[in-house]
N, CA and C atoms as a LAMMPS dump frame, in Angstrom:
ITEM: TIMESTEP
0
ITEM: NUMBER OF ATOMS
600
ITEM: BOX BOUNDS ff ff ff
-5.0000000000000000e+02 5.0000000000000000e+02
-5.0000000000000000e+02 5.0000000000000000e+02
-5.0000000000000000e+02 5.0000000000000000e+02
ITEM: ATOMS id mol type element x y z
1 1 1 N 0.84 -1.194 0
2 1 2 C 0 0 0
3 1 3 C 0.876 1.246 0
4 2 1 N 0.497 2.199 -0.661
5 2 2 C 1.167 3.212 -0.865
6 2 3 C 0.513 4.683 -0.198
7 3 1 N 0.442 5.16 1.142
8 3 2 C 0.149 6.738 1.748
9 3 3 C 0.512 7.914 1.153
10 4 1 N -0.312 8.477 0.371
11 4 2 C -0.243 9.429 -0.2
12 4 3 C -0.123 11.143 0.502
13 5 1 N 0.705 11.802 0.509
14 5 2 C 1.175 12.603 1.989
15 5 3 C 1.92 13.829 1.458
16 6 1 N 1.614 14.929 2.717
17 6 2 C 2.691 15.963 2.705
18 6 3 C 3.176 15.772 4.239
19 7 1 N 4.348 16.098 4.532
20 7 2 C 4.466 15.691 5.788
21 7 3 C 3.769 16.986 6.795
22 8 1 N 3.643 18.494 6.204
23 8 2 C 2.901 19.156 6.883
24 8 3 C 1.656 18.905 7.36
25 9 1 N 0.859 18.202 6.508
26 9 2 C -0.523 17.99 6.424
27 9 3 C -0.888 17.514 7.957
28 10 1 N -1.606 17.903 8.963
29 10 2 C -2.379 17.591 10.043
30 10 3 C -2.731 16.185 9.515
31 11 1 N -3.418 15.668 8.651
32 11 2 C -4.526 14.937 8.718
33 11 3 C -3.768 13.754 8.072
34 12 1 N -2.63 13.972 7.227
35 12 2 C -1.586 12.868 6.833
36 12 3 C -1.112 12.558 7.938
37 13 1 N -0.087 13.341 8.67
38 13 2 C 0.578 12.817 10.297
39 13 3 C -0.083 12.214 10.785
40 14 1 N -2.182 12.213 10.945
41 14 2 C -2.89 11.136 11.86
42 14 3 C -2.349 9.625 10.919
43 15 1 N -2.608 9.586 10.225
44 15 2 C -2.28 8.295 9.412
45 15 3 C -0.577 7.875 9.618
46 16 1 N 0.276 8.871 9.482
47 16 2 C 1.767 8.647 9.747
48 16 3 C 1.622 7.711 11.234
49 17 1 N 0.863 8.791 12.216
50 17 2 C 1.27 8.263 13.853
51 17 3 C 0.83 7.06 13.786
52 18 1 N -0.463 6.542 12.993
53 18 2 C -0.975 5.418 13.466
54 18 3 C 0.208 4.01 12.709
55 19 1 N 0.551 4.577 11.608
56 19 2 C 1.175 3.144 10.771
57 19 3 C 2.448 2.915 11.862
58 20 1 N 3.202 3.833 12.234
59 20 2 C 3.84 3.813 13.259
60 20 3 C 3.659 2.704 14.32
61 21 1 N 2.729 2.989 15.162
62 21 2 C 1.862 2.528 16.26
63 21 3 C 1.29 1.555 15.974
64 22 1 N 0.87 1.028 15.069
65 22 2 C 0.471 -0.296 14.746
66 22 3 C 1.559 -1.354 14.079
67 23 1 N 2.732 -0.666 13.447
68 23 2 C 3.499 -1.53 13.112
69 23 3 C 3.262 -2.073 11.863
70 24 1 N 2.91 -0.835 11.066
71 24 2 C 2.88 -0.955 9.199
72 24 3 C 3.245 -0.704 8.68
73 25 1 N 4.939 -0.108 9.022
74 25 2 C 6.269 0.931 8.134
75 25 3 C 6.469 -0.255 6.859
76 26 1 N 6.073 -1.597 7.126
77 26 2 C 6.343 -2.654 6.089
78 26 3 C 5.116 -2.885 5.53
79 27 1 N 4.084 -2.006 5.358
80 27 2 C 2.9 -2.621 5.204
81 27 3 C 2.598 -1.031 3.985
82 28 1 N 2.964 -0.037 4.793
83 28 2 C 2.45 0.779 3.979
84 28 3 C 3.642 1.779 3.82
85 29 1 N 4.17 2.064 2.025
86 29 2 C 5.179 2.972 2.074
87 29 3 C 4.526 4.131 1.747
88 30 1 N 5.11 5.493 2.485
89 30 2 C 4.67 7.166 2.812
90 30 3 C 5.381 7.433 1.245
91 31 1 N 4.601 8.11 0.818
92 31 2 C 4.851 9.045 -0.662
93 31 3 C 4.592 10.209 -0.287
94 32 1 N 5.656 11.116 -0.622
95 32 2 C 5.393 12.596 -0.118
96 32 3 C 5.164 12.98 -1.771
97 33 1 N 4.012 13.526 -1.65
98 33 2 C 3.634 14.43 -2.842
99 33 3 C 3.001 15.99 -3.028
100 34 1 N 4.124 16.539 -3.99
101 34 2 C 3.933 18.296 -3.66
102 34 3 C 2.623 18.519 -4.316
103 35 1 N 1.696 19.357 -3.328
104 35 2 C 0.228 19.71 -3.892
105 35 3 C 0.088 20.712 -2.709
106 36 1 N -1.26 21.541 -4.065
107 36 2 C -1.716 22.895 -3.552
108 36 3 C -3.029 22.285 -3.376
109 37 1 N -4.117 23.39 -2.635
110 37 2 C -5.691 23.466 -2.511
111 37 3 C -5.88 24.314 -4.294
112 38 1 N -4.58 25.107 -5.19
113 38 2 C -5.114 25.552 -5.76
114 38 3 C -5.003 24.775 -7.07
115 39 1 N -3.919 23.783 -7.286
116 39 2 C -3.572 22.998 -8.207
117 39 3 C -3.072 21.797 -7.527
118 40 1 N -3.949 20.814 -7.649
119 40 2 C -3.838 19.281 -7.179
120 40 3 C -2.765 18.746 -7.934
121 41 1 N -2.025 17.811 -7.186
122 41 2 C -0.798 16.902 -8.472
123 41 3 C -1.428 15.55 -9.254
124 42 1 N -1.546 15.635 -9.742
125 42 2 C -2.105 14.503 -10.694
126 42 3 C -2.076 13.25 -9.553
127 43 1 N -1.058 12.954 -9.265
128 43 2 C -1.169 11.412 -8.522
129 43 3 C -2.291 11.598 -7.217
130 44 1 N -2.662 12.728 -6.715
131 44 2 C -3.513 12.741 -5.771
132 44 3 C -4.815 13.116 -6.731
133 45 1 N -4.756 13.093 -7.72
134 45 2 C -6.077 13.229 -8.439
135 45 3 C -6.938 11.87 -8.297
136 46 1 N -5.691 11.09 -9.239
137 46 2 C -5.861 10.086 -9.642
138 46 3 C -6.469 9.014 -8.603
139 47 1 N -6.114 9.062 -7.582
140 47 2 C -6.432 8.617 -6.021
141 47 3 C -7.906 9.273 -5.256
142 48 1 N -7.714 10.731 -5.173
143 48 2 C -8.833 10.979 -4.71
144 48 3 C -9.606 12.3 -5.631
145 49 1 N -10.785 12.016 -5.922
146 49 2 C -10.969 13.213 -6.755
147 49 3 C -11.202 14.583 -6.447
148 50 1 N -11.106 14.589 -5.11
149 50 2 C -11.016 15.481 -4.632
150 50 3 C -9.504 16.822 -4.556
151 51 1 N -8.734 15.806 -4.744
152 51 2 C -7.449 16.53 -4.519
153 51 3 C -6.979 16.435 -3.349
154 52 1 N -7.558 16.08 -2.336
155 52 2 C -6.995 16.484 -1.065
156 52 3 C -6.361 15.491 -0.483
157 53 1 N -5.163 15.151 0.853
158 53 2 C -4.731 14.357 0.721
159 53 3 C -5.133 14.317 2.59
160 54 1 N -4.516 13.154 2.517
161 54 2 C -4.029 11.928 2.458
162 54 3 C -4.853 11.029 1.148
163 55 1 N -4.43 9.979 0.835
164 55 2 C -5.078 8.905 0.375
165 55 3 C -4.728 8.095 0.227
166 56 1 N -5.18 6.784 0.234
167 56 2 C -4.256 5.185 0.384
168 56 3 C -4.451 4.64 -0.835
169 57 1 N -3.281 4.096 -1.391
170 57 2 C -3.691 3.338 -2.977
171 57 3 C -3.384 1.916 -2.088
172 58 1 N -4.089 1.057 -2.526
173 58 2 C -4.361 0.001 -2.282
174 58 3 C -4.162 -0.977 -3.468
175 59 1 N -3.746 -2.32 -3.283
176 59 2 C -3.474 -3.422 -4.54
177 59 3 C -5.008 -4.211 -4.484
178 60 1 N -5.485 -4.239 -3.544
179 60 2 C -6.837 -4.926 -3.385
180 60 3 C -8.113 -4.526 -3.728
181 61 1 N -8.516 -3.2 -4.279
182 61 2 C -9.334 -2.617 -4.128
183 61 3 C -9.079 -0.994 -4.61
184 62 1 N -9.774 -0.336 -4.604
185 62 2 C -9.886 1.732 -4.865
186 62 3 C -8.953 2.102 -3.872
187 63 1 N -8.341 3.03 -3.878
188 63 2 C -7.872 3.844 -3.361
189 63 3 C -8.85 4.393 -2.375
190 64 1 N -8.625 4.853 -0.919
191 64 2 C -9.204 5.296 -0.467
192 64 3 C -8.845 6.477 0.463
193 65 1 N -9.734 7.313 0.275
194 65 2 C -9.07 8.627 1.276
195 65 3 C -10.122 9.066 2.502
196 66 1 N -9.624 10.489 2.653
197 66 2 C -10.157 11.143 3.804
198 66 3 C -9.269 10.139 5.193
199 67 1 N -8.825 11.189 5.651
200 67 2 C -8.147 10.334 7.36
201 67 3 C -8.531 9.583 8.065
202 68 1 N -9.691 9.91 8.226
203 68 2 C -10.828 9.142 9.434
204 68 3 C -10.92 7.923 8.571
205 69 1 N -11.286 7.67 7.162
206 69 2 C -11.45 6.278 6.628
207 69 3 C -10.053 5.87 6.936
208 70 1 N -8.892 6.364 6.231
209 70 2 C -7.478 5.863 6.054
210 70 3 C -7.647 4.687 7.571
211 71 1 N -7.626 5.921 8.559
212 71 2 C -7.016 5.397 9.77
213 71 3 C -7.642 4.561 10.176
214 72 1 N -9.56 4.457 10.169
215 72 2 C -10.36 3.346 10.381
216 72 3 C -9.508 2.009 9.402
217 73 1 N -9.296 2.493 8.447
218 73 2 C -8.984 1.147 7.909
219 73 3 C -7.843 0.335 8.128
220 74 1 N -6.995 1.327 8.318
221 74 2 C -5.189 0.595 8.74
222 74 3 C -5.648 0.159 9.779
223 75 1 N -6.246 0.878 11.651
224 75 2 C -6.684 0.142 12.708
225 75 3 C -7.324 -1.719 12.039
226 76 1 N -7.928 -1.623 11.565
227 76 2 C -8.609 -2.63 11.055
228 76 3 C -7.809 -3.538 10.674
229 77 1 N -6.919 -2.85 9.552
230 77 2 C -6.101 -4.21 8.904
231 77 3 C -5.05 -5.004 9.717
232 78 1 N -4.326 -4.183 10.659
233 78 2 C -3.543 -4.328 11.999
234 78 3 C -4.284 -4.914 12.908
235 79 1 N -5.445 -4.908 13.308
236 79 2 C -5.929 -4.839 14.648
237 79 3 C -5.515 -4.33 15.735
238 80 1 N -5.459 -2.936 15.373
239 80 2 C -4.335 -2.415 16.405
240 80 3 C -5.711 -1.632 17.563
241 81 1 N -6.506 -1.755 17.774
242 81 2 C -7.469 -1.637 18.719
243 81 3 C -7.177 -0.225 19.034
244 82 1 N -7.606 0.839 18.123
245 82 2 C -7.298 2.044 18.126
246 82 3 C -8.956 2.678 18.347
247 83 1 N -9.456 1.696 18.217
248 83 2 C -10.96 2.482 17.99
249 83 3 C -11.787 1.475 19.086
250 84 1 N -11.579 1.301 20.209
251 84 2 C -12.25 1.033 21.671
252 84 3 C -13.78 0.966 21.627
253 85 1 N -14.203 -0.396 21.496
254 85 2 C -15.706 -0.594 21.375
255 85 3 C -16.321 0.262 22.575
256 86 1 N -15.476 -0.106 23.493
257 86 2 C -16.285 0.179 24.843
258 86 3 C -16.376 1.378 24.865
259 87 1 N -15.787 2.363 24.135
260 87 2 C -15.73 4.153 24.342
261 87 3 C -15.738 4.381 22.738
262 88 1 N -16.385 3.896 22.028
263 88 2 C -16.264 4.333 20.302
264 88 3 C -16.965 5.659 20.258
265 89 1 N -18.188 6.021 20.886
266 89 2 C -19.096 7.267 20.098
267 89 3 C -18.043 8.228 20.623
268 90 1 N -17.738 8.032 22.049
269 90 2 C -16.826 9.412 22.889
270 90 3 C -15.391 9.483 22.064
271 91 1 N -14.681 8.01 21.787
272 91 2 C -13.287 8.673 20.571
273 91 3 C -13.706 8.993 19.609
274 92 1 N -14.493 8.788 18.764
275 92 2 C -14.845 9.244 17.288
276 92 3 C -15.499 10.872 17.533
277 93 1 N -16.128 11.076 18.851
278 93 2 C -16.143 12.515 19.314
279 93 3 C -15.092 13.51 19.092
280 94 1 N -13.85 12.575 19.895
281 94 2 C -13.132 13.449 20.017
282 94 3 C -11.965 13.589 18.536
283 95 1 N -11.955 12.518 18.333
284 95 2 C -11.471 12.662 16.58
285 95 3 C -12.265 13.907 15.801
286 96 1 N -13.477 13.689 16.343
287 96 2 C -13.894 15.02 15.446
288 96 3 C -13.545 16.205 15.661
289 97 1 N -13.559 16.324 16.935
290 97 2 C -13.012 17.19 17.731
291 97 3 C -11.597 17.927 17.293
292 98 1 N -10.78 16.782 17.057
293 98 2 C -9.402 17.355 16.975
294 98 3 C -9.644 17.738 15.322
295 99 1 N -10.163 16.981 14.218
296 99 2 C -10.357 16.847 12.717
297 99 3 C -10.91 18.948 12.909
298 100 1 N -11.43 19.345 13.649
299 100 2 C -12.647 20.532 13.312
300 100 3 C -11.064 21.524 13.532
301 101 1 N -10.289 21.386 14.985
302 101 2 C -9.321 22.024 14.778
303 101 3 C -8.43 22.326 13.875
304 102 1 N -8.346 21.545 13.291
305 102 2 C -7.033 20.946 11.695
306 102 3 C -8.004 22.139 10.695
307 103 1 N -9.248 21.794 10.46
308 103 2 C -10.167 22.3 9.667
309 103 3 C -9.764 23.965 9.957
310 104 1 N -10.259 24.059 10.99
311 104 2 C -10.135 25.829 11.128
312 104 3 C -8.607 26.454 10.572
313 105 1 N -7.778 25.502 11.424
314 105 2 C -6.336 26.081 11.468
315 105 3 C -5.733 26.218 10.125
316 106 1 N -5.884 24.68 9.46
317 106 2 C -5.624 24.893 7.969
318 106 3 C -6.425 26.332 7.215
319 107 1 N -7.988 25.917 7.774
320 107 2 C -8.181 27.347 6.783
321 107 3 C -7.992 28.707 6.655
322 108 1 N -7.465 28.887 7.977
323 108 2 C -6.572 30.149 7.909
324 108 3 C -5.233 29.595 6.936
325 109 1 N -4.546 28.98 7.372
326 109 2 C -3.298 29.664 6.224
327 109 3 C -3.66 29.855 4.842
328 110 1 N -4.42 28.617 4.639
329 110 2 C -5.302 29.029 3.195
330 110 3 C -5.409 30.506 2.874
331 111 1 N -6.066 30.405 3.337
332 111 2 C -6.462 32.412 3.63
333 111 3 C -5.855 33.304 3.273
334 112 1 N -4.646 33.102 4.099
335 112 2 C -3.16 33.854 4.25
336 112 3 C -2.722 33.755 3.591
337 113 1 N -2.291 31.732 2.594
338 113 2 C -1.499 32.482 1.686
339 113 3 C -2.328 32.223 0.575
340 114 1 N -3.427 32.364 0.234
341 114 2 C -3.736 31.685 -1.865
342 114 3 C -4.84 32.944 -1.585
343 115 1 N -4.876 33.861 -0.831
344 115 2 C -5.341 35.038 -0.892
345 115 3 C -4.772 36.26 -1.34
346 116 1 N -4.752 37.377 -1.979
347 116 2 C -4.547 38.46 -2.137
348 116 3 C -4.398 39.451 -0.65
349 117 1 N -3.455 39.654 0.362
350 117 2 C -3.628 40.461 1.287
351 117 3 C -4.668 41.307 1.045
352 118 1 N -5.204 42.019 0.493
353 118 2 C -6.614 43.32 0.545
354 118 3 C -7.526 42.639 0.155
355 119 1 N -7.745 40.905 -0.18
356 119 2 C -8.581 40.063 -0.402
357 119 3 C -9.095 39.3 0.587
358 120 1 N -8.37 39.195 1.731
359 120 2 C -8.17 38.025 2.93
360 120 3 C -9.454 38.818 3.992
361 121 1 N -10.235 37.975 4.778
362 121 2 C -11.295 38.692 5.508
363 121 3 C -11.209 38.538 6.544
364 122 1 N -10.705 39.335 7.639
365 122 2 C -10.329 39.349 8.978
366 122 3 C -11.132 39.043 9.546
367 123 1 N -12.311 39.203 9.968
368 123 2 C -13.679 38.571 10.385
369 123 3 C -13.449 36.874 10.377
370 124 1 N -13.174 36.663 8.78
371 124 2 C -13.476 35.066 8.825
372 124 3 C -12.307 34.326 9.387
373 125 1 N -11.064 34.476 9.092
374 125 2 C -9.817 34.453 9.911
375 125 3 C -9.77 34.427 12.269
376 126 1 N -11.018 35.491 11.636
377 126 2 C -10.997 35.293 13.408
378 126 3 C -12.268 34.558 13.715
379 127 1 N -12.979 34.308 12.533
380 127 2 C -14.282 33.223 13.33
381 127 3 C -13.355 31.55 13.132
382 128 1 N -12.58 31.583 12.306
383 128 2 C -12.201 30.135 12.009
384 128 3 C -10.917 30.197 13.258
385 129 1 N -10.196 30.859 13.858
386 129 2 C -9.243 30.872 15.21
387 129 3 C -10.228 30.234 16.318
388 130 1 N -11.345 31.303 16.436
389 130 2 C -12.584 30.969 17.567
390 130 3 C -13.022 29.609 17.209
391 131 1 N -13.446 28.878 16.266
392 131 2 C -13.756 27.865 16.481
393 131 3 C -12.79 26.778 16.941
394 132 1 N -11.142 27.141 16.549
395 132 2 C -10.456 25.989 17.245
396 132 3 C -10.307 26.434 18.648
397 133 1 N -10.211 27.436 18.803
398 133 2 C -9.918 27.805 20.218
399 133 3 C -11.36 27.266 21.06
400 134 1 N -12.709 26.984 20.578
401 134 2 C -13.388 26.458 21.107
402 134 3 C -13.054 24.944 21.118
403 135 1 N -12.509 24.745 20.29
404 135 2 C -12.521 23.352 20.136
405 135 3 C -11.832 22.827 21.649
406 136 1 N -10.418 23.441 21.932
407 136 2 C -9.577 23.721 21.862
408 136 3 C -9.937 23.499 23.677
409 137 1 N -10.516 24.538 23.995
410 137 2 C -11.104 24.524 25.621
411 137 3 C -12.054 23.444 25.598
412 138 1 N -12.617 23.061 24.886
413 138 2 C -13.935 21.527 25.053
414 138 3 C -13.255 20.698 25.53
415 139 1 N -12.258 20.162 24.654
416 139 2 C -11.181 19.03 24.95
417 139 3 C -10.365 19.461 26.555
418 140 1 N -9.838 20.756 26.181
419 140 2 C -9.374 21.008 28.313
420 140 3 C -10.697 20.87 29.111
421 141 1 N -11.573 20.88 28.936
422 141 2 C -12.593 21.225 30.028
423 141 3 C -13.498 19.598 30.007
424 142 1 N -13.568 19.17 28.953
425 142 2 C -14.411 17.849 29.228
426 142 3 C -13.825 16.315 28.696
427 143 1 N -12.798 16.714 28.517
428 143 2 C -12.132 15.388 27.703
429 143 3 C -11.01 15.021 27.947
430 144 1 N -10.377 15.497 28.863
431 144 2 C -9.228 14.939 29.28
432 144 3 C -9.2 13.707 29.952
433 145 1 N -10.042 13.119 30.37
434 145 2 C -10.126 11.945 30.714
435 145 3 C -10.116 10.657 30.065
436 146 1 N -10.352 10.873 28.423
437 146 2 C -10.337 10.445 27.519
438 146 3 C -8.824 10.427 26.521
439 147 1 N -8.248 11.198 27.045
440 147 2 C -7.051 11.569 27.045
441 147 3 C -5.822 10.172 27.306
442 148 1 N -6.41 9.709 28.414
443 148 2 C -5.664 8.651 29.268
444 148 3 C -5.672 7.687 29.051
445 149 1 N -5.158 6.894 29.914
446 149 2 C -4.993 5.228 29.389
447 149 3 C -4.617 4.653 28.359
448 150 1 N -4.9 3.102 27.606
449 150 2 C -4.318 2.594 26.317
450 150 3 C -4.655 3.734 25.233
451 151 1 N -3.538 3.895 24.027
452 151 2 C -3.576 4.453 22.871
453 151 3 C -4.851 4.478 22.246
454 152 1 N -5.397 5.604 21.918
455 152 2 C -6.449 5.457 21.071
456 152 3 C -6.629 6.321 19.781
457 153 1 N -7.317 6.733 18.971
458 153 2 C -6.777 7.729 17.562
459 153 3 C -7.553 8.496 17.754
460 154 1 N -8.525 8.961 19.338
461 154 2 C -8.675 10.115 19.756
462 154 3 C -7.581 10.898 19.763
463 155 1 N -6.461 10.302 20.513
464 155 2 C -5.256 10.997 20.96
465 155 3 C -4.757 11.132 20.069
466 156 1 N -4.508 10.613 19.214
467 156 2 C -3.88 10.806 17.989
468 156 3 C -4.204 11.403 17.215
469 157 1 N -5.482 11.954 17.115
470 157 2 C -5.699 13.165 16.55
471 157 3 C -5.65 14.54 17.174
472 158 1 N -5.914 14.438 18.257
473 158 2 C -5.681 15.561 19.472
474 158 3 C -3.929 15.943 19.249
475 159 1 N -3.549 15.178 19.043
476 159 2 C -1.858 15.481 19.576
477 159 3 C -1.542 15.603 17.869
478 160 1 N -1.835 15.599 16.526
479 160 2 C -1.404 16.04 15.355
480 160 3 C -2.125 17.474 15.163
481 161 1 N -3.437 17.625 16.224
482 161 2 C -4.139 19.029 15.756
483 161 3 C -3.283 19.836 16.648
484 162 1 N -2.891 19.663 17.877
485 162 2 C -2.041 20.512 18.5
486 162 3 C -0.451 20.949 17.547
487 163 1 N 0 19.728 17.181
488 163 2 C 1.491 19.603 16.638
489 163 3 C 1.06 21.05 15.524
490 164 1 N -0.102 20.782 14.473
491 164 2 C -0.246 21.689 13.847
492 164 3 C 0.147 23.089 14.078
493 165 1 N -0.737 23.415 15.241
494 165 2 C -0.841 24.907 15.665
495 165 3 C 0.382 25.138 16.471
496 166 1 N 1.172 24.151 16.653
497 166 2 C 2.926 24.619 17.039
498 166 3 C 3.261 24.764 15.535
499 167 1 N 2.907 24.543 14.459
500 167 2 C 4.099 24.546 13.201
501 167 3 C 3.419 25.879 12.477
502 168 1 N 1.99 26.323 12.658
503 168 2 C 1.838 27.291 12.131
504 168 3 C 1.256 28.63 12.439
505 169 1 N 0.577 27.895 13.909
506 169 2 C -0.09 29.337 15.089
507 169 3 C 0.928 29.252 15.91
508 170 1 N 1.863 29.262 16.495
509 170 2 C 2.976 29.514 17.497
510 170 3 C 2.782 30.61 17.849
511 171 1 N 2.171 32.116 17.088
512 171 2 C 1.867 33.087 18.182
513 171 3 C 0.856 33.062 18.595
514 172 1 N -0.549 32.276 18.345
515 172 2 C -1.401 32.41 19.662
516 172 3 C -1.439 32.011 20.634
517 173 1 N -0.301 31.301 20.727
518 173 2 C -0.205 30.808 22.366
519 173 3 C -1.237 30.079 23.046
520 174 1 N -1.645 29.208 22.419
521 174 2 C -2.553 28.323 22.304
522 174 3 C -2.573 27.637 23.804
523 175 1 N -1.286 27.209 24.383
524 175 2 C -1.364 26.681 25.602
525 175 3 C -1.643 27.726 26.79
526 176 1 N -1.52 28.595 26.712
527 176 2 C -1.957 29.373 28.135
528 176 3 C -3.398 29.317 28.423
529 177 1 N -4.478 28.969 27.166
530 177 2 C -5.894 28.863 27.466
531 177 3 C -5.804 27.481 28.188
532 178 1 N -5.609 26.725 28.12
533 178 2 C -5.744 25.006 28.007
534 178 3 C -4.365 24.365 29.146
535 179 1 N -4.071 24.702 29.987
536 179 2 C -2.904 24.186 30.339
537 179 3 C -3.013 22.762 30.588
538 180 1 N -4.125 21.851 31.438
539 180 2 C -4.393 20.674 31.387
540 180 3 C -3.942 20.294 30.148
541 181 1 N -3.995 20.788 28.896
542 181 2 C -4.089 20.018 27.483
543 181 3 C -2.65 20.294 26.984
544 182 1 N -1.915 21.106 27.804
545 182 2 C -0.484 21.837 27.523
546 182 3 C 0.361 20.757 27.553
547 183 1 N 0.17 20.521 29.244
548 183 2 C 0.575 19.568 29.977
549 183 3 C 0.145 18.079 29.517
550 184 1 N -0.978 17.515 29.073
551 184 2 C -0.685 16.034 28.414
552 184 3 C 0.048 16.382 26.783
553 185 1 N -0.316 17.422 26.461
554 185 2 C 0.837 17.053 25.081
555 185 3 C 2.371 17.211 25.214
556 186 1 N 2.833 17.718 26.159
557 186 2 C 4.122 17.723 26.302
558 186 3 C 4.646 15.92 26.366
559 187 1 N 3.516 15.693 27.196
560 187 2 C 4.326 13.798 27.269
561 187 3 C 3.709 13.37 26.206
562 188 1 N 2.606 13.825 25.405
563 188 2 C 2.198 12.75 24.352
564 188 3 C 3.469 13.082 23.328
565 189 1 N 3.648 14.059 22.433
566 189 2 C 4.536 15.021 21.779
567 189 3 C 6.07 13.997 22.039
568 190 1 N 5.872 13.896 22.942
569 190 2 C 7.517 12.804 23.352
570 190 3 C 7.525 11.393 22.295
571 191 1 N 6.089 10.745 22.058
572 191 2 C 6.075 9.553 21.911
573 191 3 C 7.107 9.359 20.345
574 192 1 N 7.512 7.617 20.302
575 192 2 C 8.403 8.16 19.006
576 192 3 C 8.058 8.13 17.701
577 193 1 N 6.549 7.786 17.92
578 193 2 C 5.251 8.112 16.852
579 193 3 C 5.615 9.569 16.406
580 194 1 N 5.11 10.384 17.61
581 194 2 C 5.457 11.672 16.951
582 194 3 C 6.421 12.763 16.846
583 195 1 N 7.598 12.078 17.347
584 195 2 C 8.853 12.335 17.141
585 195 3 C 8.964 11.923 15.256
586 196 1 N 9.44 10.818 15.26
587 196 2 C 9.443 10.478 13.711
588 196 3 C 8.469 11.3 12.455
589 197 1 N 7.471 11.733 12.914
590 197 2 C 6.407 12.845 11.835
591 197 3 C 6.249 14.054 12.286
592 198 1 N 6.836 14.514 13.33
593 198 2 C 7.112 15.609 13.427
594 198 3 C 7.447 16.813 11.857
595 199 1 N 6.703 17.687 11.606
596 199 2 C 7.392 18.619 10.237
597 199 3 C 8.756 18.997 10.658
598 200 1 N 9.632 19.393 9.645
599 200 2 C 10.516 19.89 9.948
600 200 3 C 9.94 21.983 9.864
């Protein structure tokens, strides 16, 4: 199988941490491929018609994308018990959770850069900040508990939406709202999942 990827991408790194963590570096090789939101590269066409990436080419079957499938499906093919019967609606919560952050954060740089500066709309820039920053306190205020215990791809999405907003919000200072959430990503951030996909 072949992961179709930028290594910036939030939503590729969820798929990076998990092949990691499940033990599929032999199962699935990472293709880094250069693409815009404004001009897709053909090989991520060809894969997803959307353009957008991640996406998994597969020998068995379609190609398949979007993260949340990717990663449902590698959990699956591994059995790497990433998706906890006993707590599924509350992780797939919080996957969304972290997925809405990625969403906002990405769409600011969008913004920023495939915009015209006297084109870019400060308003929408600060409603799409507010929604991760809501996101952002939900997860400090009601989900840290979920946080804990065996690996799950809650966390793993929680800890690539944070990694994000260190590689491209570093001045909002994201941790002084959230310190509970400061404080578990400092030890998640350690793991050598996300050491190894870390952006440069």
């Amino acid at each position: 199988m072949q992961l179709l990827m930028s290594p910036p991408s939030p939503y590729a790194r969820k798929a990076r941490v998990l092949i990691r963590e499940a033990n599929l570096m032999d199962v699935v090789n990472e293709v880094e491929v250069s693409t815009t939101p404004m001009s897709s590269a053909a090989e991520i066409l060809a894969a997803n018609p959307t353009g957008k990436i991640p996406a998994l080419v597969r020998s068995e079957g379609p190609a398949i994308y979007d993260s949340r499938v990717i990663t449902r499906f590698l959990d699956d093919h591994a059995g790497a018990g990433l998706y906890p019967a006993s707590r599924l609606w509350e992780i797939l919560t919080l996957e969304a959770t972290a997925d809405a952050i990625m969403d906002a954060s990405v769409g600011i740089i969008y913004e920023q850069r495939f915009r015209e500066p006297d084109m870019q709309h400060a308003g929408w820039l600060d409603a799409q900040w507010g929604k991760a920053a809501r996101g952002l306190s939900a997860i400090n205020d009601r989900w840290m508990s979920h946080l804990e215990g065996p690996l799950n791809i809650g966390q793993i999405g929680v800890g690539c939406a944070l990694g994000y907003l260190d590689l491209r919000h570093d001045d909002k200072g994201w941790r002084a709202q959230v310190p509970a959430l400061a404080a578990w990503y400092e030890g998640f951030s350690a793991r050598q999942s996300m050491v190894d996909t870390k952006p440069a």
